[in-house]
N, C-alpha and C positions, 0 to 999 in steps of 0.2 A: 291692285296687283294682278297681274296673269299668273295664269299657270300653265305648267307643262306636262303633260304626261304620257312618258312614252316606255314601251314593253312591258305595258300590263295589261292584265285580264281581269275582266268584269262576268263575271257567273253567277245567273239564277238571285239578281238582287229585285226587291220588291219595295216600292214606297206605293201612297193614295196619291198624290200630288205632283206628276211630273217629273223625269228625269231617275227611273229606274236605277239604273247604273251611278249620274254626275246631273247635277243639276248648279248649272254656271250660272246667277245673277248678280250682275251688274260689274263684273271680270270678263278680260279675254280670256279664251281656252284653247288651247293647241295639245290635239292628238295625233301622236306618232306612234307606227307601228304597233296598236295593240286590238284585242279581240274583247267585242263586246255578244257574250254569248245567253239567251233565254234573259233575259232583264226584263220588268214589268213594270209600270204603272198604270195605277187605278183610271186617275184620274188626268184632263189635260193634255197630254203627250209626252211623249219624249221614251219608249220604253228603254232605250240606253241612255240618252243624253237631252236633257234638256236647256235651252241657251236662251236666256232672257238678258242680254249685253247691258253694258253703261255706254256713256257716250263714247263713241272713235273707238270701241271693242268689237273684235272677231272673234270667231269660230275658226278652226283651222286643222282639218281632219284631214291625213295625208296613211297613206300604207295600211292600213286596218279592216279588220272585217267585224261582221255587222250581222250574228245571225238568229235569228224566233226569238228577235226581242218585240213585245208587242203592248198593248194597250189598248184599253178597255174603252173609256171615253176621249175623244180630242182627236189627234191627230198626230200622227209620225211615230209607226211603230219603231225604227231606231232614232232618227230626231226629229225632234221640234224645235225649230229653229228662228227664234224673230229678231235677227239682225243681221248682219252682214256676214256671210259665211263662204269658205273655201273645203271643197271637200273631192280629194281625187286620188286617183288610183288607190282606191278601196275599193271591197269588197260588200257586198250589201244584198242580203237575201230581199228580193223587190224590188231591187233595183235603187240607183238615185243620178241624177241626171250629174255628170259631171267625168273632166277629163283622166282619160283611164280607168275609173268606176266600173265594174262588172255586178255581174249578176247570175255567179255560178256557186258552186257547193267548193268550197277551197279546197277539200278533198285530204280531211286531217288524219295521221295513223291512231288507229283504235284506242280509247284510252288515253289521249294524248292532243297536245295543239300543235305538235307538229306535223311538217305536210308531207306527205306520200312525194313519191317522184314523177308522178303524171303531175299533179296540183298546179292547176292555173293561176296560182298564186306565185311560185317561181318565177322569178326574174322581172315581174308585175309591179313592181313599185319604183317609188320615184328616189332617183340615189341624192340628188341634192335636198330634198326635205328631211334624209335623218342628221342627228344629234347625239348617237351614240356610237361607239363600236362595237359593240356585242350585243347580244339579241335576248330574250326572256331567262335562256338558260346558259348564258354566260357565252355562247360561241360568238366567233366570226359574224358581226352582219351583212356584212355584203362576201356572198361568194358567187360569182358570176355575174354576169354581164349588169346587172339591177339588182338591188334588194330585193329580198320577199316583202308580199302581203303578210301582216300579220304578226305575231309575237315573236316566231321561231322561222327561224333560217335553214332553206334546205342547207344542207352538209356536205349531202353526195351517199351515195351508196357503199356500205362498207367495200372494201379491196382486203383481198385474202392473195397471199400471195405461197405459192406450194413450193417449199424446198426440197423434198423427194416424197415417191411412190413407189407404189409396190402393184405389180400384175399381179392376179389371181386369174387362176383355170378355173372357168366354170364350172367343168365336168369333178375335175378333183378339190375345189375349194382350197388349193394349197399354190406357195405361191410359184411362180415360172422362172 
């Protein structure tokens, strides 16, 4: 059987053996839109994800970011991948060879997986690879020209809009 999994987040998970975060052997895996963040493994690779396939199974990592996941012994601090794999327009501190794939800080607000309004994660992902309409925290996924990178969808900047005002004199503090 495959599996799917998309708008979720993987934080600070630790195994000895491979695949931090997910360890797929002998299933396809498809990751959509989500944040694999500080994940470890001891040993072998994979500090978020490790992919050991069955026969005519992929790997299939599309909108996601990738970041101080690491590992100890092996190889591929976010994965370790021994079979046929599709990985792009993600995010991946380190880098990973593939189409739309960056290799910046996604630029998240404090406290939080969502992305500031510079974030080169905006507009950065791929709109025919999602499978949902709403993003980690129940909004809109797609707003603007692409999907986000990642769990959370920018939104936009709150709008205030002002129905009336009042002058103040500065010399007298009262109003004009």
């Amino acid at each position: 059987q495959d599996v799917r999994i998309t708008n979720s987040y993987f934080y600070r998970n630790e195994v000895y053996d491979g695949g931090g975060a997910i360890a797929a052997i002998g299933a396809g895996l498809s990751v959509e839109n989500c944040l694999f963040i500080a994940n470890f493994a001891e040993i072998v690779g994979g500090g978020a994800i490790y992919f050991f396939p069955g026969d005519g199974k992929e790997l299939r990592v599309v909108n996601s970011n990738f970041i101080e996941n690491f590992v100890d012994e092996g190889e591929g601090a976010a994965l370790s991948v021994l079979g046929k794999t599709e990985v792009f327009n993600s995010i991946f501190q380190d880098g990973w060879v593939g189409e739309g794939n960056l290799d910046v800080d996604p630029e998240f607000i404090s406290g939080s997986f969502q992305l500031t309004e510079n974030s080169p994660a905006i507009n950065a992902g791929l709109n025919s690879a999602i499978s949902t309409s709403t993003d980690f925290y129940g909004e809109s996924r797609k707003v603007g020209s692409n999907v986000d990178i990642g769990v959370a969808e920018f939104q936009s900047l709150p709008v205030f809009s002002v129905t009336s005002f009042v002058l103040i004199d500065a010399k007298t503090d009262q109003p004009i």
